[in-house]
C-alpha positions as CSV (number, residue, x, y, z in Angstrom):
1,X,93.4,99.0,120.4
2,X,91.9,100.3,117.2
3,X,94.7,102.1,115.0
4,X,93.5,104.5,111.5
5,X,95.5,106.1,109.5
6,X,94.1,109.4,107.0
7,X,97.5,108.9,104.2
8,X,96.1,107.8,101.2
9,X,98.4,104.7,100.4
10,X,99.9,103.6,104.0
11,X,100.3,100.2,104.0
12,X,100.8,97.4,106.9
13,X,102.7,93.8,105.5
14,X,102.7,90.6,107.3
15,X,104.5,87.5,106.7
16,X,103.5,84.0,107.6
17,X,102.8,80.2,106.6
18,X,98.8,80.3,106.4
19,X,95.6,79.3,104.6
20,X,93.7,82.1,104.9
21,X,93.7,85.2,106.9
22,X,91.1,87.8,108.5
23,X,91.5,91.3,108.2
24,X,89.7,92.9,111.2
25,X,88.2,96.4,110.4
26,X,85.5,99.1,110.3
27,X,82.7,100.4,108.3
28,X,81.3,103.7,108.6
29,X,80.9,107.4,107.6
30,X,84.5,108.5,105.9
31,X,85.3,105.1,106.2
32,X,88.0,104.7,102.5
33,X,88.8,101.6,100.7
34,X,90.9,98.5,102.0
35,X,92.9,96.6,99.0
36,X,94.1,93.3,100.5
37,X,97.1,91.5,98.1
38,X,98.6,88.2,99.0
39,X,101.7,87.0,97.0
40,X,104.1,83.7,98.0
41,X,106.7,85.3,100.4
42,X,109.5,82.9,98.5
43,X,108.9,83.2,94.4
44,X,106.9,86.7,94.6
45,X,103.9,85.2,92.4
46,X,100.3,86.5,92.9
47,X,98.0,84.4,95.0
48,X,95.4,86.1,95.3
49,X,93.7,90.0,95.9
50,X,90.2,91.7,97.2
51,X,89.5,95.6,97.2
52,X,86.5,97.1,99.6
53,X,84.9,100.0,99.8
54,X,84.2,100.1,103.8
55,X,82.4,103.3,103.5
56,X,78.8,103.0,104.8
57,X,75.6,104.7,106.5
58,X,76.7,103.4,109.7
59,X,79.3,102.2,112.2
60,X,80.2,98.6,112.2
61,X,83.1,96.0,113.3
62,X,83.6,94.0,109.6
63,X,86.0,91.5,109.1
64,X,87.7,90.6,105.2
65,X,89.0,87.2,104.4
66,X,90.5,85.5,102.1
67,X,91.3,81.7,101.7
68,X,94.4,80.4,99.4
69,X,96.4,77.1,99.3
70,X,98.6,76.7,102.5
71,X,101.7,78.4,101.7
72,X,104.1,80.8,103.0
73,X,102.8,84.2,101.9
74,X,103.3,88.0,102.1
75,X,100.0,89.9,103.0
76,X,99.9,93.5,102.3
77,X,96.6,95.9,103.3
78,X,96.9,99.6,101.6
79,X,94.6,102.3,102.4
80,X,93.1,103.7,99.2
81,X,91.8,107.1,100.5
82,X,90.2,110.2,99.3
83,X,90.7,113.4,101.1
84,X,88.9,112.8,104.7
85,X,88.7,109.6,104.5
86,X,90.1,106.9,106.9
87,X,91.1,103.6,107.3
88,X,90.5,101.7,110.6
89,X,92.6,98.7,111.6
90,X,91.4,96.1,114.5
91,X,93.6,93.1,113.8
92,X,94.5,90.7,111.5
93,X,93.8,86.7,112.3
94,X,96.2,84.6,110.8
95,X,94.8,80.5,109.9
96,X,97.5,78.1,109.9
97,X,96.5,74.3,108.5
């Protein structure tokens, strides 16, 4: 199931050893902005970030990935909203070695 939130700054973190990972979301009319940040879930250090602007003409399934250096990280996704604005979540895939 599809799950949104509409509070500007909610956030969902996940923790895992992985080389990548796939955020699994929508674009579309009201559609806010999805920062991704990944840090190393043991020392705290940055690895790496990406910010999207998912709003758009029309509807579609989009997916956002980023690749790092195997490690154990902490992946956070914040909604950056303006008022009426969503933020769709479909998933999250998760790429081990």
């Amino acid at each position: 199931s599809v799950e949104f939130t509409d509070l500007d700054g909610s956030y969902l973190d996940f923790t895992d050893r992985v080389r990548a990972v796939c955020i699994h979301t929508f674009r579309g009319l009201d559609a806010g902005t999805m920062k991704i940040t990944v840090e190393n879930a043991e020392t705290g250090a940055f690895v790496t970030s990406k910010t999207i602007d998912l709003n758009s003409s029309g509807w579609s399934s989009f997916g956002v990935s980023l690749t790092f250096p195997l490690q154990v990280v902490k992946i956070r996704v914040e909604a950056e909203l303006d008022p009426g604005e969503r933020l769709y979540f479909d998933g999250v895939t998760f790429f081990p070695s």
